[in-house]
VOPA-784632 format. One record per residue: x, y, z of N, C-alpha, C in turn. Coordinates in steps of 0.1 Angstrom, whole numbers, padded with zeros to 4 digits, always signed. Atoms other than C-alpha are relative to their C-alpha. Example, Ala and Ser with C-alpha at 12.3 -4.5 7.8 and 13.67 -1.06 7.14 Angstrom:
# VOPA-784632
+0009-0012+0000+0123-0045+0078+0009+0012+0000
-0009-0011+0000+0137-0011+0071-0008+0011+0008
***
This chain:
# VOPA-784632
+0008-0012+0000+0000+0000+0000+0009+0013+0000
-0006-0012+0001+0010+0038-0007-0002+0005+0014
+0000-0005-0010+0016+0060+0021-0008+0012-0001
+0006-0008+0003-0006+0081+0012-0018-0006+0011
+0013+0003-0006-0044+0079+0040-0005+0009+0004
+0007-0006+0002-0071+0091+0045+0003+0017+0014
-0005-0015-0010-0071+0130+0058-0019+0005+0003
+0013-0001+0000-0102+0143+0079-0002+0012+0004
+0003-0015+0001-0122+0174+0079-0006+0004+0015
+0005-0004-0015-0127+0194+0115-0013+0006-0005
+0015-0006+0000-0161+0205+0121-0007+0013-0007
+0002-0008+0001-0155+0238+0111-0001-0001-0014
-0001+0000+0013-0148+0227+0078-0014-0010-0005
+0006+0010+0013-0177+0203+0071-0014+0014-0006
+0010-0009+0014-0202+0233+0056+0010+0008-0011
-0013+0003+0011-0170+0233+0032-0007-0010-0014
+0002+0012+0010-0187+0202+0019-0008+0007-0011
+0011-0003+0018-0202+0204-0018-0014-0004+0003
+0013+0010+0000-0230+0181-0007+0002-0013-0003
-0003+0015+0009-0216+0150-0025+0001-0007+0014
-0001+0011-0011-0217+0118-0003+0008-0010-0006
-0009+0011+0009-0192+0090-0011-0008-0014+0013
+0012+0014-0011-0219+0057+0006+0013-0014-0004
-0006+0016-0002-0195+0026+0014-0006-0007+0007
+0008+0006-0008-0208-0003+0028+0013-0009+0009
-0008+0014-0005-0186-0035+0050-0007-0010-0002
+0010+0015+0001-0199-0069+0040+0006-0013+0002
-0005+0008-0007-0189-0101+0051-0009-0010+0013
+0005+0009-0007-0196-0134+0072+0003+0005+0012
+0000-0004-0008-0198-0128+0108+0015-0004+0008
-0009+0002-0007-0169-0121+0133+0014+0000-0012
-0009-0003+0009-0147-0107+0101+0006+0010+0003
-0010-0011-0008-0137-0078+0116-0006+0015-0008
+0007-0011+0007-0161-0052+0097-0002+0014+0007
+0001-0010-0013-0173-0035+0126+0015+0008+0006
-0010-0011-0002-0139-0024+0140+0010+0006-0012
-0006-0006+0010-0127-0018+0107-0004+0013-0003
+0004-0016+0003-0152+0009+0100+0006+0011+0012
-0006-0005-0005-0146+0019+0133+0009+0008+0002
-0010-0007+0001-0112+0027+0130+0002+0011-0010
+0002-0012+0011-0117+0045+0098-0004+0010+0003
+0008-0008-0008-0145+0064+0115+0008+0009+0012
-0007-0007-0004-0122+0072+0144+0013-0005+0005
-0015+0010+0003-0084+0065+0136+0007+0000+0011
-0007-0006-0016-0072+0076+0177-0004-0013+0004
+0007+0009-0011-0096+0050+0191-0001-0017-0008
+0000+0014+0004-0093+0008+0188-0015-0004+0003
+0013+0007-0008-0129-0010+0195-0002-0015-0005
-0001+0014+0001-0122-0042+0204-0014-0007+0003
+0009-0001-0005-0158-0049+0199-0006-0017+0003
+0003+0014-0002-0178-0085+0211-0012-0002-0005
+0011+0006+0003-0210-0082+0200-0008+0003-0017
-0004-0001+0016-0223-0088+0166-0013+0011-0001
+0004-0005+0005-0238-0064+0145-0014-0002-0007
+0012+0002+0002-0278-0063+0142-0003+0007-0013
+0001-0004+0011-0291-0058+0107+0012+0009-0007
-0010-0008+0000-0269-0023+0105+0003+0009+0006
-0009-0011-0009-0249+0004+0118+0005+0012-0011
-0008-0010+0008-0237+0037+0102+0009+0010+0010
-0012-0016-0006-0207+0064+0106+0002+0007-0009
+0002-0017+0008-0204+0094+0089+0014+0008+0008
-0009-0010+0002-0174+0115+0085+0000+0011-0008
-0005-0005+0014-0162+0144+0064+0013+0000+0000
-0014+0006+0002-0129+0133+0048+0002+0014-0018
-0007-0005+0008-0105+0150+0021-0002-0013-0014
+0000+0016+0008-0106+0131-0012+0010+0010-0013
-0006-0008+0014-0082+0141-0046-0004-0005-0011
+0006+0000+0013-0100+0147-0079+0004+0007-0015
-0009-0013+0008-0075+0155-0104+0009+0007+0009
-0012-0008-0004-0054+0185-0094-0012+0004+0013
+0008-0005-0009-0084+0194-0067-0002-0005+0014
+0000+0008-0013-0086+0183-0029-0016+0007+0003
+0012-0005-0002-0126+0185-0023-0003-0006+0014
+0002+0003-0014-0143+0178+0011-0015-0005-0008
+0016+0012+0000-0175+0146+0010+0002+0002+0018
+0003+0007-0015-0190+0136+0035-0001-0016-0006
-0004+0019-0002-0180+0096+0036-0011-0009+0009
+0013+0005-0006-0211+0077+0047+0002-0018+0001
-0004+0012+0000-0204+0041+0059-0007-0013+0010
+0015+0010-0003-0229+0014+0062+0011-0017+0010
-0007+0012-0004-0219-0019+0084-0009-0008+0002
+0008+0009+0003-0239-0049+0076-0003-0013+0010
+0001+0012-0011-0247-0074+0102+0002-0017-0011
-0009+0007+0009-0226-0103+0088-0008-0018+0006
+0009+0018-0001-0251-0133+0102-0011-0005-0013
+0007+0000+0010-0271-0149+0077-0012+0003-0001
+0014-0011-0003-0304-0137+0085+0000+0011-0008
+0003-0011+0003-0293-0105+0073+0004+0000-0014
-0007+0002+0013-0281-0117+0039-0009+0004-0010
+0010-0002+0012-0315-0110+0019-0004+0012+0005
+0001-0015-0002-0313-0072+0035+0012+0011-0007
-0011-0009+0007-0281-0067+0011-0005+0013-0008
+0004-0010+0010-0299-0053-0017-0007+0016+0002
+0008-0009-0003-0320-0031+0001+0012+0013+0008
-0008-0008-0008-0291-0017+0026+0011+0007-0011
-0009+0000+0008-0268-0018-0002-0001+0004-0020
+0003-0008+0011-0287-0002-0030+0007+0007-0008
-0006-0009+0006-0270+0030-0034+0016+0006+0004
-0013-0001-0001-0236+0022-0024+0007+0003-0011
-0015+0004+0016-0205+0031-0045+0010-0004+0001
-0009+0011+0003-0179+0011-0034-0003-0005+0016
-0001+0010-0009-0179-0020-0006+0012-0003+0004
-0005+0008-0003-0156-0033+0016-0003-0018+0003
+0006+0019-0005-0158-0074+0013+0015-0004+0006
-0013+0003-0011-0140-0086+0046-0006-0011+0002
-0001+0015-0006-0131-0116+0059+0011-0001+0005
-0010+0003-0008-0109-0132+0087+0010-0005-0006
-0012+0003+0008-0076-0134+0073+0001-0016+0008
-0005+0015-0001-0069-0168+0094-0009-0010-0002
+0013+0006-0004-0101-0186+0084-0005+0001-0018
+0007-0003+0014-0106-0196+0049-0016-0004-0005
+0018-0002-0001-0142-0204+0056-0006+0013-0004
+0003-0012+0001-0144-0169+0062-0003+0008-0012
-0001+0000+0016-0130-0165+0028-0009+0002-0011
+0011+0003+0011-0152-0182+0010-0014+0004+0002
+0012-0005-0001-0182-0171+0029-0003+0019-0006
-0002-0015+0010-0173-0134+0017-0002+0001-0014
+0000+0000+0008-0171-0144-0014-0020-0003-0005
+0015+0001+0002-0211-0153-0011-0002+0012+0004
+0003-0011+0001-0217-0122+0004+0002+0009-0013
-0004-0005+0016-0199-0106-0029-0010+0001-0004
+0011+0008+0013-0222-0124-0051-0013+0003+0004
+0011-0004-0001-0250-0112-0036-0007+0015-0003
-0004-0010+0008-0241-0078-0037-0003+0005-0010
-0003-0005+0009-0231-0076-0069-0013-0002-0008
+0012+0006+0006-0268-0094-0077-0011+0015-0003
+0007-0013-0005-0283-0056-0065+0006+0010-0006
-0008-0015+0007-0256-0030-0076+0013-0009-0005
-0014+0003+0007-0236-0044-0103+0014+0011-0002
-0009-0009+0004-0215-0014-0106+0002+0011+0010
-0007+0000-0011-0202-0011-0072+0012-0001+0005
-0013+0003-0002-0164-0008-0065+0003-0010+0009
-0005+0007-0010-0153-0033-0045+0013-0006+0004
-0011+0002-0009-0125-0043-0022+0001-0012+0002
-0001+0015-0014-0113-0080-0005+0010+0005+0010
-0006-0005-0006-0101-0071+0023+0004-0012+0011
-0001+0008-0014-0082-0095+0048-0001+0004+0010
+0000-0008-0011-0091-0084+0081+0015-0009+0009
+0000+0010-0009-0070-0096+0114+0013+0000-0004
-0015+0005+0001-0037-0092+0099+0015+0006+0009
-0011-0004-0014-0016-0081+0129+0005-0014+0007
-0003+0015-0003-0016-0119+0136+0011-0006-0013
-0010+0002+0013+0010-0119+0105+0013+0007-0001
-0008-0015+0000+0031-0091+0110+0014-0004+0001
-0011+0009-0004+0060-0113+0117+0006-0003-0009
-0004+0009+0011+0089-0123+0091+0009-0005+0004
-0007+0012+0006+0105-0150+0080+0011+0003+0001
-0009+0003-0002+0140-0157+0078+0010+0010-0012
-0001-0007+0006+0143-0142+0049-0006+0013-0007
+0003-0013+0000+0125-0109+0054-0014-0003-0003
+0018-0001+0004+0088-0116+0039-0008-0001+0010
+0004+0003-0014+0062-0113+0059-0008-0013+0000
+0003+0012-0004+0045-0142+0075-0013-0002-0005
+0018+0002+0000+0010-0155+0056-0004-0009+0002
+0007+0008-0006-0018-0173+0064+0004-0012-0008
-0006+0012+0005-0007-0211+0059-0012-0004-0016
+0011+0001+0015-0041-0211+0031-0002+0004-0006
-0005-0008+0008-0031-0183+0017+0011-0005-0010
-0008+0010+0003+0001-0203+0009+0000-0006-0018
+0006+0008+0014+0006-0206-0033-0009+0009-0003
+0011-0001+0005-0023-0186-0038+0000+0017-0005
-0002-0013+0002-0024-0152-0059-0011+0008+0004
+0013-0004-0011-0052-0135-0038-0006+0014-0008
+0001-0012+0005-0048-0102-0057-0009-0008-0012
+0003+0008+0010-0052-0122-0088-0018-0009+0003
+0006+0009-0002-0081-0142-0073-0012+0013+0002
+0009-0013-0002-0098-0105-0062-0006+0008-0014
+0003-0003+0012-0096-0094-0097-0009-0008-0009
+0006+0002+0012-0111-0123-0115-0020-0002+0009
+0011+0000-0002-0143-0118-0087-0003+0014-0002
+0006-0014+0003-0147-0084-0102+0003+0013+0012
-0004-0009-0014-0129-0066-0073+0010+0008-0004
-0010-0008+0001-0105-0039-0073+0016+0000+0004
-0010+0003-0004-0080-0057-0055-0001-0008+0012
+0000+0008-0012-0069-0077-0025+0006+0013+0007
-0005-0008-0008-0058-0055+0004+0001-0008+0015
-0001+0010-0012-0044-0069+0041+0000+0015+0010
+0003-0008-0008-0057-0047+0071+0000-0006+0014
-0001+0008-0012-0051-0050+0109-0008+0015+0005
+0004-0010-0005-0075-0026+0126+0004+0006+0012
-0004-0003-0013-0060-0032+0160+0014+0008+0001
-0011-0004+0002-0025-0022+0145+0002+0016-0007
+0003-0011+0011-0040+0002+0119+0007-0002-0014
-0003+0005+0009-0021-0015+0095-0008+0003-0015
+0003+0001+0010-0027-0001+0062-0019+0003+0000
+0014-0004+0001-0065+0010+0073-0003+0014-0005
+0005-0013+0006-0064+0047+0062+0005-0004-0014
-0006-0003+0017-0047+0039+0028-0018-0009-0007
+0012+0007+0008-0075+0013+0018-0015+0011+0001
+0013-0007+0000-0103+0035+0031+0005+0013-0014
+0002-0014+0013-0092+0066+0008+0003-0006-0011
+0003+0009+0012-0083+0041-0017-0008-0003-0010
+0014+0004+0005-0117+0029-0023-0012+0015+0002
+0006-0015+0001-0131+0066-0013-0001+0011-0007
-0007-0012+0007-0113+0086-0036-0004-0009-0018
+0002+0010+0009-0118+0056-0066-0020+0001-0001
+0016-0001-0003-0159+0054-0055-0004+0017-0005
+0005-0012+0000-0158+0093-0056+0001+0005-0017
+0004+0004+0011-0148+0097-0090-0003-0007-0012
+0011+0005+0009-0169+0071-0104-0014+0011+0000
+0015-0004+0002-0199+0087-0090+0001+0016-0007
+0003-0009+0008-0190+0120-0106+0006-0001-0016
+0003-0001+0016-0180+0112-0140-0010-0009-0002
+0015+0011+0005-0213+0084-0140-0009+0014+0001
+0016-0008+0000-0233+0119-0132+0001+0014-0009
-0002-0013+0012-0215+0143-0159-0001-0009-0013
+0004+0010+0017-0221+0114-0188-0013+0000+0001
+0016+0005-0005-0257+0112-0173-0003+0013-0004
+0006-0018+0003-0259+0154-0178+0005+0003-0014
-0003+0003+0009-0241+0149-0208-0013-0004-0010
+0009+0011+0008-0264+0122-0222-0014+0009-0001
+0013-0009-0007-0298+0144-0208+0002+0013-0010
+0002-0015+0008-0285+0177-0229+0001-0003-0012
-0002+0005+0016-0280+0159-0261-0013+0006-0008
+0013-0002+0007-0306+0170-0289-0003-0017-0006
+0002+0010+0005-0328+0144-0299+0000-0003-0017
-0003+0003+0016-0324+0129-0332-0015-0002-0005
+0013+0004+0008-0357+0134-0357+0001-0006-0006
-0004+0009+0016-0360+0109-0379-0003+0010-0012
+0007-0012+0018-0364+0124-0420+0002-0008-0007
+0005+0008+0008-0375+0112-0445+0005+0001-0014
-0007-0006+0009-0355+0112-0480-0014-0002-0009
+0006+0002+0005-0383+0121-0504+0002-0003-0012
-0004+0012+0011-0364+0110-0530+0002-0008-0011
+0004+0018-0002-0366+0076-0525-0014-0004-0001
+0014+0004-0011-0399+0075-0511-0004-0007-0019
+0003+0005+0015-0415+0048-0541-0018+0006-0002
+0011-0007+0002-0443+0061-0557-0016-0007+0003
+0013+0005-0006-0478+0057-0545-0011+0000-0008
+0009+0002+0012-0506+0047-0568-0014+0002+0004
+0014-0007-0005-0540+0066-0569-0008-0008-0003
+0011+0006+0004-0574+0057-0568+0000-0004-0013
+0006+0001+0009-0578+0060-0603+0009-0015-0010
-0010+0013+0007-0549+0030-0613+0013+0007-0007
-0010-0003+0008-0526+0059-0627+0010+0003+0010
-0014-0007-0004-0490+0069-0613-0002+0013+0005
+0001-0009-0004-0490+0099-0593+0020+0005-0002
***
């Protein structure tokens, strides 16, 4: 990850904001680490080592810095957290409507987890095809450790496996490894996907005002062509 994360706006600055909202969601099987991920993004001082799971949803609200071009604009960052039990799995589409990009997390040591994210995805993507999305390993401060020869330490089922590569061909934007407890790499992904989400949703709404001012096309008619039409009386006109 770049060293570049996310920068946030003091109070005084959020009637700065344009109006624009940049809507993320967290999705994922339960006990993935969603909840204190938003958290930390939400507020990057404080850890919440939290225990209990997340009922349907949860939201946080920031206003964050994002770069658009040569411009540094102020959103407000709106960030949905999905109760990751299955119960709440046929509440995707509705909570998850008018998102513009997702984090899909899962417990880095737990390739259950894995693969249960990857259902979440797919469900997802079933509601808002054209949704940015993330894989995010959560949990990775349990890794942080290297080898003998410098690399760091991955999950033994990770092992062999090109994960980035594997993120890409589920229509994702990337793999990313996040420790919320450590902070590992949590501001870069959030403005990552914040700054990427932001603009999509403004060039999807200047091709849309684009498209909207266009003149419409009349049809015309080459006269011609036009073959000749034969009168009552049987003669050629």
């Amino acid at each position: 990850m770049g060293s570049r994360t996310l920068s946030y706006v003091d109070r005084d600055g959020e009637r700065l904001a344009e109006g624009r909202q940049v809507i993320l969601a967290a999705i994922g099987p339960p006990e993935a680490g969603k909840t204190t991920l938003l958290a930390r993004i939400h507020t990057p001082d404080e850890y919440l080592d939290k225990r209990v799971a997340t009922v349907a949803v949860d939201l946080f609200t920031r206003y964050v810095y994002v770069q658009y071009g040569v411009e540094r604009r102020i959103v407000q960052l709106q960030m949905k957290d999905c109760g990751g039990q299955e119960r709440f799995t046929h509440l995707v589409p509705a909570f998850c409507r008018n998102v513009h990009g997702a984090f899909v997390v899962f417990d880095s040591t737990s390739e259950r987890s894995y693969e249960a994210a990857l259902v979440w995805l797919a469900t997802l993507r079933r509601s808002s095809a054209g949704c940015l999305c993330v894989l995010v390993a959560a949990k990775y401060d349990l890794y942080e450790e290297r080898d003998a020869s410098g690399a760091l330490v991955r999950p033994q089922w990770m092992a062999g496996r090109s994960m980035n590569q594997e993120a890409v061909a589920h229509d994702c934007i990337g793999f990313r490894t996040v420790s919320s407890k450590t902070q590992l790499n949590v501001g870069a992904v959030a403005l990552e996907l914040t700054e990427l989400a932001y603009a999509k949703a403004v060039d999807d709404e200047s091709a849309a005002i684009e498209a909207d001012a266009r003149p419409l096309q009349t049809p015309t008619v080459d006269l011609a062509h036009r073959r000749p039409q034969a009168s009552k009386s049987g003669c050629e006109v």
